[in-house]
C-alpha positions as CSV (number, residue, x, y, z in Angstrom):
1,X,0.0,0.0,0.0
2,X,2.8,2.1,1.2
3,X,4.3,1.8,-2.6
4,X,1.1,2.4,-4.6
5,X,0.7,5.1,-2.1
6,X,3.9,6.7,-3.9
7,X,3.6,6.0,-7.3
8,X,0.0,8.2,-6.9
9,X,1.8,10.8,-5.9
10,X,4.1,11.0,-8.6
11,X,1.5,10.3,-11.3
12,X,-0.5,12.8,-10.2
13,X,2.5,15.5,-9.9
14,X,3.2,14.5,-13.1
15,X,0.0,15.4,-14.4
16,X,-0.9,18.3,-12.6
17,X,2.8,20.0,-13.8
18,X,1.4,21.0,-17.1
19,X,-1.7,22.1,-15.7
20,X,-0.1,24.6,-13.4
21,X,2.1,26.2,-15.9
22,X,-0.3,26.4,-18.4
23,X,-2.7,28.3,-15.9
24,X,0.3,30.2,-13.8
25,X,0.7,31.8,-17.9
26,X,-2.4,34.0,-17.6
27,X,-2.6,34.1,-13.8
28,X,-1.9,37.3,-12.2
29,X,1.8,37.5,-10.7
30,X,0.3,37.6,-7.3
31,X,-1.0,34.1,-7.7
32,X,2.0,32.4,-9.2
33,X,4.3,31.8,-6.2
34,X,1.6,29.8,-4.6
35,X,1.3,27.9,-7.5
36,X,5.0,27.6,-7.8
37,X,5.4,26.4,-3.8
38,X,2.4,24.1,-3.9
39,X,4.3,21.8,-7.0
40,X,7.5,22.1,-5.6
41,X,6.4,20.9,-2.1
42,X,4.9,17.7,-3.6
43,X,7.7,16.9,-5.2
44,X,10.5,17.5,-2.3
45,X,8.1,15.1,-0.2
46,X,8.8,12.3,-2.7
47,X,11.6,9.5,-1.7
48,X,15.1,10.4,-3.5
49,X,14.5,8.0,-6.1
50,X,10.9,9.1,-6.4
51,X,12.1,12.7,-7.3
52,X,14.9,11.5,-10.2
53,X,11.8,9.5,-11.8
54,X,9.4,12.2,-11.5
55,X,12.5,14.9,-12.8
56,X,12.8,12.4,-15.8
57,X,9.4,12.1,-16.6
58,X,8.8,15.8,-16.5
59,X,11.6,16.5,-18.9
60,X,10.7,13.6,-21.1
61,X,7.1,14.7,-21.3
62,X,8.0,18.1,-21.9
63,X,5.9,19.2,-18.3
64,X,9.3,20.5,-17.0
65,X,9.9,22.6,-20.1
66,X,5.9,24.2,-19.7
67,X,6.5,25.5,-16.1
68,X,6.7,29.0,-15.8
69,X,10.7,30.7,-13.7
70,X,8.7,30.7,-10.6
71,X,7.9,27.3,-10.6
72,X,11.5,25.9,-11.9
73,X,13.3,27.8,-9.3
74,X,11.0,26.6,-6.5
75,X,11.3,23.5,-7.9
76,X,14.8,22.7,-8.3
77,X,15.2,24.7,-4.7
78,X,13.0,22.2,-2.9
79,X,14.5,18.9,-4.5
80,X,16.6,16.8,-2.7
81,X,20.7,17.8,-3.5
82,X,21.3,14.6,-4.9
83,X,18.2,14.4,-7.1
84,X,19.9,16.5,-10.3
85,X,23.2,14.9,-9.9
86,X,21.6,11.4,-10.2
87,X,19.2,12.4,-12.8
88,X,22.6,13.4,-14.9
89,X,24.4,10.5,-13.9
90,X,21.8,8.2,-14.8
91,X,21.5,9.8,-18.3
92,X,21.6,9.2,-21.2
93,X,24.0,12.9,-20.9
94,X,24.3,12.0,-25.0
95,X,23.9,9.9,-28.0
96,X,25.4,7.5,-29.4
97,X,25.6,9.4,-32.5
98,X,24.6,12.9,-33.2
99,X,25.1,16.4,-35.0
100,X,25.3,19.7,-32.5
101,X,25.6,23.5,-33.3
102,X,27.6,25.1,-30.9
103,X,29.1,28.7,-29.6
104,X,32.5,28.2,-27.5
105,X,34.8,31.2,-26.3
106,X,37.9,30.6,-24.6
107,X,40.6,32.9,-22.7
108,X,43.5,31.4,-24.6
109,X,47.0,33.4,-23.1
110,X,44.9,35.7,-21.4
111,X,42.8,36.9,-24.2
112,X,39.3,37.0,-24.8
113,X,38.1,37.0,-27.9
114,X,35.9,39.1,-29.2
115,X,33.7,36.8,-31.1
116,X,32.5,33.3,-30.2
117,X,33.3,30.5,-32.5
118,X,30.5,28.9,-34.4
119,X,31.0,25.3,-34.7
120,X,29.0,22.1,-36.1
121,X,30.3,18.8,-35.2
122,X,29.3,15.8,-36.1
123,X,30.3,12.8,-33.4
124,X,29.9,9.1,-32.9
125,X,31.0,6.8,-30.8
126,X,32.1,3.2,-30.7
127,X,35.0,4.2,-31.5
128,X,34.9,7.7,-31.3
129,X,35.1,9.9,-34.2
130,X,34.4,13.4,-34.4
131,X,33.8,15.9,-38.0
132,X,34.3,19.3,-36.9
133,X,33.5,22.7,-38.7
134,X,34.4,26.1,-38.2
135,X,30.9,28.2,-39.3
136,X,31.0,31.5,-40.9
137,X,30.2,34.5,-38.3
138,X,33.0,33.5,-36.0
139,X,36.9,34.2,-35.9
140,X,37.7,30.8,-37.6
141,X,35.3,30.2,-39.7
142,X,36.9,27.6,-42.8
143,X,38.7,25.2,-40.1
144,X,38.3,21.7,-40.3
145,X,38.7,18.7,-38.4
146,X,38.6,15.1,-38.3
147,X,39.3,12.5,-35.3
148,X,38.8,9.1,-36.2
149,X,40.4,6.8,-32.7
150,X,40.2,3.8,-34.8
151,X,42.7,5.4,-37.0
152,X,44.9,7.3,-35.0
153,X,44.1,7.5,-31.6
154,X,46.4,10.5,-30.7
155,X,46.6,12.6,-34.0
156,X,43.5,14.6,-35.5
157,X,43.5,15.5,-39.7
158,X,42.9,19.2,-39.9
159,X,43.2,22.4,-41.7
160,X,43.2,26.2,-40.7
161,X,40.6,27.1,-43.8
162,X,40.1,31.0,-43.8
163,X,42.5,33.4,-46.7
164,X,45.3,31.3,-45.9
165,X,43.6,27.7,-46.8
166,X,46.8,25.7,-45.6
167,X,47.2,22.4,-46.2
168,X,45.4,20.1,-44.2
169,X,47.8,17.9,-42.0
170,X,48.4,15.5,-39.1
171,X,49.0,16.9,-35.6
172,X,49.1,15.7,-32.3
173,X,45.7,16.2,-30.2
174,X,47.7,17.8,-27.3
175,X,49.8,19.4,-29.4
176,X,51.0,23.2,-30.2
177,X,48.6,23.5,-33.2
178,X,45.6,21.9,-31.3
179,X,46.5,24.0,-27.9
180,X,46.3,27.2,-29.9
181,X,42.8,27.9,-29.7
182,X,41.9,25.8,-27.4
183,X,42.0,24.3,-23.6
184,X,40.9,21.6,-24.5
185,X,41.3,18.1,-26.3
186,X,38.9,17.7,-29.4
187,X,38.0,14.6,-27.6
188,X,36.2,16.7,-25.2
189,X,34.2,17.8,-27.9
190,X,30.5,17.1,-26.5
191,X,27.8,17.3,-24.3
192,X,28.9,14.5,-22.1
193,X,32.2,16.2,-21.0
194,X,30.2,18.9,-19.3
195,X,28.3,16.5,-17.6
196,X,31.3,14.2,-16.4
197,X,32.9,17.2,-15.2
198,X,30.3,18.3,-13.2
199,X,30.0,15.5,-11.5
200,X,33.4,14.8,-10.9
201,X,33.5,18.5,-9.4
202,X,30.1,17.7,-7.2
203,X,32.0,15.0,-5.5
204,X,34.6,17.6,-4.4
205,X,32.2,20.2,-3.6
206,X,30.2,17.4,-1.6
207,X,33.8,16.7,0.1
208,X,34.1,20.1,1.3
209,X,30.4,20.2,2.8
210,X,28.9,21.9,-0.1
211,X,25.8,20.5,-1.4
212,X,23.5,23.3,-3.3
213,X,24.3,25.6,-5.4
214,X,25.0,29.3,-4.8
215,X,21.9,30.4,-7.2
216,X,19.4,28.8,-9.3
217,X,17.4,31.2,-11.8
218,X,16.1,30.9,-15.2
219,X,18.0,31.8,-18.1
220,X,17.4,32.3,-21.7
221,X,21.4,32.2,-23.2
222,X,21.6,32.7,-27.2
223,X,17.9,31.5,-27.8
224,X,18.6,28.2,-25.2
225,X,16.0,28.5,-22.1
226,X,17.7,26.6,-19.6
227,X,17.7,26.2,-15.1
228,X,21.2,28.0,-14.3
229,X,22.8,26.6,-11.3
230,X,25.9,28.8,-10.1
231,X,28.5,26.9,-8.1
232,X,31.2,28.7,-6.4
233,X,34.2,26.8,-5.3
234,X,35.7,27.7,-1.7
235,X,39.5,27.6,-2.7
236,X,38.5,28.0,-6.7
237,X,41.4,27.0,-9.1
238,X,43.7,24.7,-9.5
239,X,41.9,22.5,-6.5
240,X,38.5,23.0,-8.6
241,X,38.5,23.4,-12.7
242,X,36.7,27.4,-11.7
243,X,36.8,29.2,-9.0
244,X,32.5,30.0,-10.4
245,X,30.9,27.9,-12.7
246,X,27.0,28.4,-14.1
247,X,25.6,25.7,-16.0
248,X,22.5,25.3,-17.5
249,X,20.4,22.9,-17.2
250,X,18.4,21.2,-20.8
251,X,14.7,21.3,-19.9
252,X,14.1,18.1,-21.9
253,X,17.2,16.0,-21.6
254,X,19.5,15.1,-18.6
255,X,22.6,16.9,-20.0
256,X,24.0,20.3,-20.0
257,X,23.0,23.2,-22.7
258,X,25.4,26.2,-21.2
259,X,28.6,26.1,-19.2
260,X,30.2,29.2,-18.2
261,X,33.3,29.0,-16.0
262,X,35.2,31.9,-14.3
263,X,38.9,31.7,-12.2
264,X,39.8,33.3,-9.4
265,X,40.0,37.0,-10.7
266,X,36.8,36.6,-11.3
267,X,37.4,36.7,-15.0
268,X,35.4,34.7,-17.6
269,X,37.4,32.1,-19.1
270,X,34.8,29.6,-21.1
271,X,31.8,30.0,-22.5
272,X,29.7,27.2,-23.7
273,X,26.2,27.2,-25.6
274,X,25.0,24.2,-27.6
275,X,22.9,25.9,-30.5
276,X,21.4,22.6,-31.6
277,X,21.5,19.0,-30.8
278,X,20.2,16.4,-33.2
279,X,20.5,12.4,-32.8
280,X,21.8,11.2,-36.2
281,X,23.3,8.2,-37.8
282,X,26.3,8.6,-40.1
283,X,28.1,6.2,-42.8
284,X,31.8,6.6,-42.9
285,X,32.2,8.9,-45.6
286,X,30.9,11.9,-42.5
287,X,34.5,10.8,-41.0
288,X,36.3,11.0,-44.3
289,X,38.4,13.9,-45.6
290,X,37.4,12.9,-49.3
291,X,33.7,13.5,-48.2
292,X,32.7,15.9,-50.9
293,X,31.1,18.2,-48.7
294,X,34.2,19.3,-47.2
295,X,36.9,21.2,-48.0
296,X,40.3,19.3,-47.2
């Protein structure tokens, strides 16, 4: 009784989520943060696993994305600290194979560019192999790349594109060349790094007695609505990978849309926004620098 007793309750949170957001959307402001509380509280008085269930449901269903600020920040205030780090854990944080859009600025010698780059990438796994594309409307725009770890595990096949259009060659993925514009490996390349990493950096904050986050708010970030949670680290860098992070939270998927990390001057350092994410299925030639689409 005591289990059937539970799984009413979440059904009928479930169902009721859409309900209040779509009548919270011509309600008078005075009457949402009832609203707001009421959903909230019904949640946080569900069992741990209970709430990772009901959180996957809701963002399956798309109730999570119909809730109106109010009721997300109440929300992910109430729920239990280990509800969205399970949620991401439990996944799936990506696909198998799949096609993204994606803005990324990086303080690279202590410069911040002006511009984001605009990049598509095309990535499967099993074994891993990535396409990459530099997009017009950013400071690279022409670059390729290709990572095929069936091939060559620790070299990528690339050119720098642009006025210069040099030749397209082999080069270490930790090397000089693949350092210069970025931190970070082209393996990283991905929405399931930003979720790794934030776990990895939970159980370090959770080590140091921290287990919420500084701020959730609602945030729309280049046309992406997402649930921003702000961490702040006590020591911040090079004990945690920022001294601030914010990352924002997909409202239909248990990964990662935004990632914004800052050091200890308090200076931006990365910025992260995935544009577009389609699951797609790709033949060889999408890895292939004789793939007449491309230009190597």
């Amino acid at each position: 009784m005591q289990l059937r007793a539970v799984q009413f309750a979440c059904a009928l949170v479930v169902s009721t989520a859409a309900a209040f957001a779509q009548n919270e959307a011509s309600a008078p402001a005075a009457q949402r943060t009832p609203l707001a509380s009421d959903l909230a509280s019904k949640v946080a008085g569900l069992p741990l696993e209970q709430q990772v269930k009901w959180l996957r449901n809701a963002a399956q269903t798309g109730a999570l994305e119909q809730m109106n600020d109010a009721q997300l920040v109440a929300l992910f205030e109430a729920l239990d600290p280990v509800t969205v780090p399970r949620y991401i854990e439990e996944g799936p944080n990506g696909y198998p194979s799949y096609e993204f859009t994606m803005l990324r600025q990086e303080r690279i010698r202590g410069i911040w560019p002006r511009r984001p780059d605009r990049m598509l990438v095309r990535l499967t796994r099993e074994p891993l192999r990535i396409y990459a594309r530099w997009l017009p409307d950013g400071p690279h725009k022409g670059q390729e790349i290709i990572y095929d770890e069936s091939k060559r595990a620790d070299q990528m096949y690339g050119h720098l594109g642009g006025i210069f259009n040099i030749l397209p060659l082999w080069t270490s993925v930790n090397g000089t060349l693949a350092r210069s514009q970025s931190n970070h490996r082209v393996r990283d390349l991905g929405t399931e790094f930003i979720a790794q990493q934030f776990l990895d950096e939970g159980k370090k904050f959770a080590n140091a007695g921290i287990t919420h986050p500084a701020q959730i708010d609602v945030r729309t970030v280049d046309g992406v609505r997402v649930v921003a949670f702000t961490y702040e680290a006590p020591t911040g860098q090079p004990e945690y990978y920022a001294k601030k992070e914010v990352l924002g939270l997909d409202l239909r998927h248990p990964y990662f849309r935004t990632a914004e990390s800052y050091g200890n001057d308090g200076r931006i350092f990365e910025r992260i926004v995935f544009l577009t994410i389609e699951p797609k299925t790709f033949d060889d030639m999408a890895f292939d620098p004789k793939n007449p689409e491309y230009k190597f």
